[in-house]
MIVO-222357 format. One line per 8 residues: number of its first residue (from 0); their letters; for each residue y, x, z of C-alpha. Coordinates in pm, whole numbers, plus 50000, padded with zeros to 5 digits. Each point is the difference from the previous one (the first is absolute). Example, Ala and Ser with C-alpha at 12.3 -4.5 7.8 and 13.67 -1.06 7.14 Angstrom:
2
0) AS) 49550 51230 50780; 50344 50137 49934
//
This chain:
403
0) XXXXXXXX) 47711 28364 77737; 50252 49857 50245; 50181 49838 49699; 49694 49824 49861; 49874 49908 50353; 50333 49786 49989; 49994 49892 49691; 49633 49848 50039
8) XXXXXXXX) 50071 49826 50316; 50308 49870 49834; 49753 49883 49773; 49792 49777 50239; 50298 49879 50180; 50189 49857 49673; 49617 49821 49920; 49986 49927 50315
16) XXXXXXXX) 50342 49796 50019; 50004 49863 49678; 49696 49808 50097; 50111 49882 50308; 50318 49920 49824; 49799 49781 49775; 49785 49819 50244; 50333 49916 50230
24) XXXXXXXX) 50192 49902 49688; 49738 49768 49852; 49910 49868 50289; 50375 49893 50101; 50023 49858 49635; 49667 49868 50063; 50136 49804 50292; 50357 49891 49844
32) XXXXXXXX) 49830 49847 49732; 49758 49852 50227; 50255 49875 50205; 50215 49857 49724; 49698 49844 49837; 49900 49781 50245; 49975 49623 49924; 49986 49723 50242
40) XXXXXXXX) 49647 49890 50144; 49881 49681 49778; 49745 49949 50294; 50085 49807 50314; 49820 50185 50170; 50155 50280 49995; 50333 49891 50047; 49879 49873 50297
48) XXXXXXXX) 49915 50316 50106; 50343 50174 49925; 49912 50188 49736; 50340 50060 49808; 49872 50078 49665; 49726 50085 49763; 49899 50202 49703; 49692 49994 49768
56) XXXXXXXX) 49881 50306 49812; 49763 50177 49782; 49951 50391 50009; 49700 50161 49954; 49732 49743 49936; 50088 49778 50281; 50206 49761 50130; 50214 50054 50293
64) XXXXXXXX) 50213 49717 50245; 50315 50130 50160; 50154 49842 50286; 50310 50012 50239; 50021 49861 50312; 50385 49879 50040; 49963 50053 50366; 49699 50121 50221
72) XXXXXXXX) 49648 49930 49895; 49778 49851 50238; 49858 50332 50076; 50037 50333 49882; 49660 50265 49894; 49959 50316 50194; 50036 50162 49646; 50325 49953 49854
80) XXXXXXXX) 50089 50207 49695; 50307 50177 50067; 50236 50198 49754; 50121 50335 50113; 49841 50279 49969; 50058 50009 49651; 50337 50014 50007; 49979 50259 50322
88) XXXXXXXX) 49819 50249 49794; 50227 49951 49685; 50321 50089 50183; 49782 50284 50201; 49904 50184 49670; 50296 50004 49836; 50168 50102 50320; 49746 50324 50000
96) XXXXXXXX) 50084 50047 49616; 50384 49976 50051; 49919 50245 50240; 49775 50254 49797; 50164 49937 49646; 50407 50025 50140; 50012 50099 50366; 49819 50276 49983
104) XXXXXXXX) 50251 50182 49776; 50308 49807 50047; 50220 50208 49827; 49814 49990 49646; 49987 49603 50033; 50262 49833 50228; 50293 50196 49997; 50205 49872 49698
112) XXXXXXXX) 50256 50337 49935; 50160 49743 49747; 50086 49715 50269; 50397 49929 49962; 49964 50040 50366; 50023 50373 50139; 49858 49977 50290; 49679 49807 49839
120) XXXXXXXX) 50005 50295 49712; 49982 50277 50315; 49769 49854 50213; 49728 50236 50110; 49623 49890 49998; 49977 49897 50322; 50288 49815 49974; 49917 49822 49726
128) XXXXXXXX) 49636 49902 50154; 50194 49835 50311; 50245 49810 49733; 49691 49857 49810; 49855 49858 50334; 50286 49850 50055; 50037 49856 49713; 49653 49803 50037
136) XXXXXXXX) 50080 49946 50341; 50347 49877 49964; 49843 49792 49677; 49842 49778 50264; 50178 49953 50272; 50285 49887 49757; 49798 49770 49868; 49817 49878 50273
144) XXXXXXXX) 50316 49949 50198; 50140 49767 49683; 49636 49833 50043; 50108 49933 50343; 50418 49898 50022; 50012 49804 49670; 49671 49777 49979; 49863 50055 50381
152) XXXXXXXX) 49858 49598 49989; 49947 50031 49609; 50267 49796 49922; 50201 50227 49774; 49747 50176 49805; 50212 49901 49660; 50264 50245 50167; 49784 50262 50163
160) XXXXXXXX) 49857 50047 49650; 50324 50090 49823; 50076 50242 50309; 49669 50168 49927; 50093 50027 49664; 50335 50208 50019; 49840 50195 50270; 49733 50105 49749
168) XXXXXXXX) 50354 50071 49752; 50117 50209 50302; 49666 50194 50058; 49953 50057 49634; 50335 50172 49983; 49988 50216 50326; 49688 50134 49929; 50108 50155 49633
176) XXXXXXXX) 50280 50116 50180; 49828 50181 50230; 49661 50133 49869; 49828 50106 49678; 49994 49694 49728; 49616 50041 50031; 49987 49942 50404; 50265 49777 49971
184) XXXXXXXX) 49805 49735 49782; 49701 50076 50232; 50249 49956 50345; 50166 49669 49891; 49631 49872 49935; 49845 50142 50335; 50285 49811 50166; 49861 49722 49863
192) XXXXXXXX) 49643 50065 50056; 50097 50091 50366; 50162 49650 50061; 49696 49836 49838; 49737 50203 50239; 50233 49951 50308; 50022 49611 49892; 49634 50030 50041
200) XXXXXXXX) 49997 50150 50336; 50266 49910 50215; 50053 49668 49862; 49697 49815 49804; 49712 50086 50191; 50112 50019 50387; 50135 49614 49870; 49633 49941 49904
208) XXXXXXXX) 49880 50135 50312; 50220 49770 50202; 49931 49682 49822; 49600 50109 50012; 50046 50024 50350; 50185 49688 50033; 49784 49784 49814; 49673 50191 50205
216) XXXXXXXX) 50176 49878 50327; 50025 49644 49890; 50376 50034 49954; 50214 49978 49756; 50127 50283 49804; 50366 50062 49917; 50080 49930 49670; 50258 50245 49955
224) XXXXXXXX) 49716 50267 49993; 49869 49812 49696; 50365 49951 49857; 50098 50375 50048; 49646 50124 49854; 50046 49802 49723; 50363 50134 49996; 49865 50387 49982
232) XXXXXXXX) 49729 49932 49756; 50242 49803 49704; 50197 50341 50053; 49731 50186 49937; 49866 49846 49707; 50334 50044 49821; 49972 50354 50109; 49682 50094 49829
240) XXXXXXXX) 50106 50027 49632; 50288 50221 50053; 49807 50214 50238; 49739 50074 49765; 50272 50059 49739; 50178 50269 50183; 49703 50170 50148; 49842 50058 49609
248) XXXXXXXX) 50398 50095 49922; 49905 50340 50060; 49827 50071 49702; 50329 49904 49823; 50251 50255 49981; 50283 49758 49794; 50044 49759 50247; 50021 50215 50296
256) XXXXXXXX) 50185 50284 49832; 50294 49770 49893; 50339 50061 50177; 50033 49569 50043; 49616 50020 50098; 50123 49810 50284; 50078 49735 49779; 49671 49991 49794
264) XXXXXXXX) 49771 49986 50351; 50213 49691 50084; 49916 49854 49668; 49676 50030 50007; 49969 49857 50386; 50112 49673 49914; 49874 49996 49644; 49658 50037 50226
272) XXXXXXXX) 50124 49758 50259; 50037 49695 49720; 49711 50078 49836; 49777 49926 50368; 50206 49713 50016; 49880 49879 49713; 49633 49996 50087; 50094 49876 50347
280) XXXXXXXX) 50156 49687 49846; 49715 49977 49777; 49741 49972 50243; 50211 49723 50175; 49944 49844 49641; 50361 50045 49855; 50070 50184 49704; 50347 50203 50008
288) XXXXXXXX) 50036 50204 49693; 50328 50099 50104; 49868 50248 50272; 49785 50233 49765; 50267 49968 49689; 50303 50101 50264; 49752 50313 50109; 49924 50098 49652
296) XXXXXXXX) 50336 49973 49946; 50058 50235 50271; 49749 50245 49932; 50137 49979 49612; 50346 50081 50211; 49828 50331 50157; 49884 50128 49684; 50308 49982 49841
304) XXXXXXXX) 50206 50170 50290; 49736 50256 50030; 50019 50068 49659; 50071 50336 49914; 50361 50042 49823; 49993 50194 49682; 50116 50333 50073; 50332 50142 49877
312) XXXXXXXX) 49967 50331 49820; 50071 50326 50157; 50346 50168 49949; 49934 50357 49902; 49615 49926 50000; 49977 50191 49646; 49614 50045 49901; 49723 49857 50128
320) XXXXXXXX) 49877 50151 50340; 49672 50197 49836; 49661 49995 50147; 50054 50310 50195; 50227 49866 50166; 49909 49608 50060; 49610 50194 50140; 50236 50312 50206
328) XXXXXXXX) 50153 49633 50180; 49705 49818 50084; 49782 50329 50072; 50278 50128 50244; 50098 49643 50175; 49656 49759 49931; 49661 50190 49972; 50012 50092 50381
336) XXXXXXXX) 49899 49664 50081; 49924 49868 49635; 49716 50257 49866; 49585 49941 49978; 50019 50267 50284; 50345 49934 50192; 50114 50239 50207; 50198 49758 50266
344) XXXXXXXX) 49775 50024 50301; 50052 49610 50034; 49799 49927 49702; 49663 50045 49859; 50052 49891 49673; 50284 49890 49768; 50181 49657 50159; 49958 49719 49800
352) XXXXXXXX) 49737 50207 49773; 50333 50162 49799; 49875 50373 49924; 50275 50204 49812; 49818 50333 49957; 49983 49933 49631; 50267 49934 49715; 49818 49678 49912
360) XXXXXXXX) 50001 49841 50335; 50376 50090 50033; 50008 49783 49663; 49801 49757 50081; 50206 49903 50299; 50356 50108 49866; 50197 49628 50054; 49873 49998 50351
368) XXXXXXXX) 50065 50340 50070; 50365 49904 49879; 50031 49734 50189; 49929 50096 50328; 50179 50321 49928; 50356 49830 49903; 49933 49764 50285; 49949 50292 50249
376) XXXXXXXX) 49682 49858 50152; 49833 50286 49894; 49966 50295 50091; 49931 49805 50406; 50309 50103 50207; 50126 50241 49721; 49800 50209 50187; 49982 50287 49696
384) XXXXXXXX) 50382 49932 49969; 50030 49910 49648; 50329 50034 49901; 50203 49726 49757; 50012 50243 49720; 49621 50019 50032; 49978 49636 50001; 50236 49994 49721
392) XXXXXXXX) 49745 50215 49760; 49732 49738 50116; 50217 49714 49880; 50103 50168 49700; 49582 50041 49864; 49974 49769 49704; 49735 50105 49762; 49742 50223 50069
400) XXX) 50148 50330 49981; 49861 50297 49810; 49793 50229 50138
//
């Protein structure tokens, strides 16, 4: 009962965030494009009155009239629509999912007993629970404090960007170093999530605040907060594609699984990064074809060095491993967790849906059983302590064997 109590509040927590995550995203594209769209006032009017910028559009069965105000307006409404909680409750969810899905049995999902690094591969559960909130702590405060010594005035964003980017090289390749492939996909995007929701709230809004406050008091407000929230929210657009990317990875054993899965996650970061770019341009009005062919290119890049390599044949193998034995394997070292009735107290039912109580299920999912076998993702932590003659048999299962 315990198990499935878990497993359904996991359940409205991962709804519950990816809807948030939805509203924040779309709304911060909403507002990029909004802000990139904006055209000149043709009336003199309201030029006159400061306003910066203008944009006309239909949605809906109506018409609607956006306008900026390059400085203050004359007066400001009681009701201002502010953008925060959104991204508040995103970060907040998967926060409380990190914790129920990996924290809560660290050992199973963190520790990485295949790290090239001993003391990562012994770390104890605790242990590795403290090194993962690091990690997301340690995420931003590097970043913020490259926000703050390289472009403090906004001056040398050109630079700070490129210093984001091989700190996201960096993150990518401590974190497979030092937890599971799966949590490590899931870390290096939570480290970007965790800058975009601390953008939000140490930097964007208490600058909104300030210059509401200012403007309120008849004075005028100091453009820097405008500069540096602008600052924070181009990073965080050119966050959100990769982010989503690596926190769906998980339903992807090959990319994680890979030994230079390091490499792939960077790949796919700034194949994600371009592609935003793109549509950023676009809405400005300029068409750059270069940015989504270079990130196709890269994500064509990721498929081919995640591509499986054809495996060599077995010295010694001599016949095909039979079905005894391929079912003895996966009966012995899967079916605690993977069965319609698993016996793992941490599940309810079979993760991902993958039951092998029968012959035919084994069948139907024989390549990914042999993939995340000769990767060693599976079984979690090694915790049934398959041995490499085991896996050998696994690799070795060609054809269906006879009965």
């Amino acid at each position: 009962m315990q198990a499935y109590i878990i497993e359904f509040v996991n359940l409205l927590l991962r709804w519950l965030h990816v809807i948030a995550a939805i509203a924040w995203i779309g709304e911060s594209i909403y507002f990029v494009m909004l802000d990139n769209g904006l055209r000149t006032p043709k009336a003199a009017e309201d030029r006159e009155k400061g306003i910066f910028g203008e944009m006309w559009a239909v949605h809906g069965g109506g018409f609607y009239h956006n306008q900026k105000y390059a400085t203050a307006p004359a007066k400001l409404p009681n009701d201002l629509h502010w953008s925060f909680w959104k991204a508040y409750t995103t970060w907040l969810s998967g926060f409380a999912l990190f914790v129920i899905l990996y924290m809560v049995n660290p050992g199973f999902y963190l520790v990485n007993p295949n790290s090239h690094w001993a003391w990562a591969a012994n770390l104890t559960g605790w242990q590795a629970n403290l090194l993962a909130l690091g990690f997301l702590l340690g995420g931003w405060v590097v970043y913020n404090e490259l926000c703050k010594r390289i472009s403090p005035n906004m001056e040398r964003d050109g630079l700070l960007s490129i210093a984001v980017a091989v700190m996201m090289v960096v993150v990518a390749y401590l974190s497979t170093q030092m937890f599971t492939g799966r949590a490590a996909f899931l870390l290096t995007g939570a480290v970007m999530a965790t800058a975009m929701s601390a953008n939000v709230f140490f930097w964007i809004i208490p600058g909104q605040r300030r210059m509401v406050k200012a403007m309120k008091a008849g004075d005028a407000p100091n453009p820097l907060d405008g500069k540096r929230g602008k600052q924070r929210s181009v990073h965080n657009t050119y966050f959100t594609l990769p982010v989503v990317l690596l926190m769906v990875s998980n339903h992807y054993s090959f990319i994680y699984s890979h030994e230079l899965s390091w490499v792939v996650m960077v790949l796919f970061i700034f194949a994600g990064a371009l592609i935003r770019q793109f549509f950023v341009l676009m809405h400005a009005g300029k068409i750059q074809p270069a940015y989504p062919a270079v990130g196709v290119g890269l994500i064509l890049l990721a498929f081919w060095v995640a591509a499986p390599s054809p495996r060599a044949a077995l010295e010694g193998a001599g016949d095909a491993p039979t079905q005894a034995q391929v079912s003895g394997l996966i009966e012995q070292h899967c079916t605690q967790c993977h069965a319609r009735n698993p016996e793992h107290a941490g599940f309810s039912a079979p993760p991902a849906g993958y039951a092998f109580d029968r012959w035919d299920d084994i069948l139907g999912h024989k390549a990914q059983i042999q993939q995340v076998v000769a990767s060693r993702y599976m079984p979690l932590g090694n915790i049934t302590n398959m041995s490499d003659e085991e896996r050998d048999i696994i690799a070795a299962w060609e054809e269906s064997p006879d009965p």
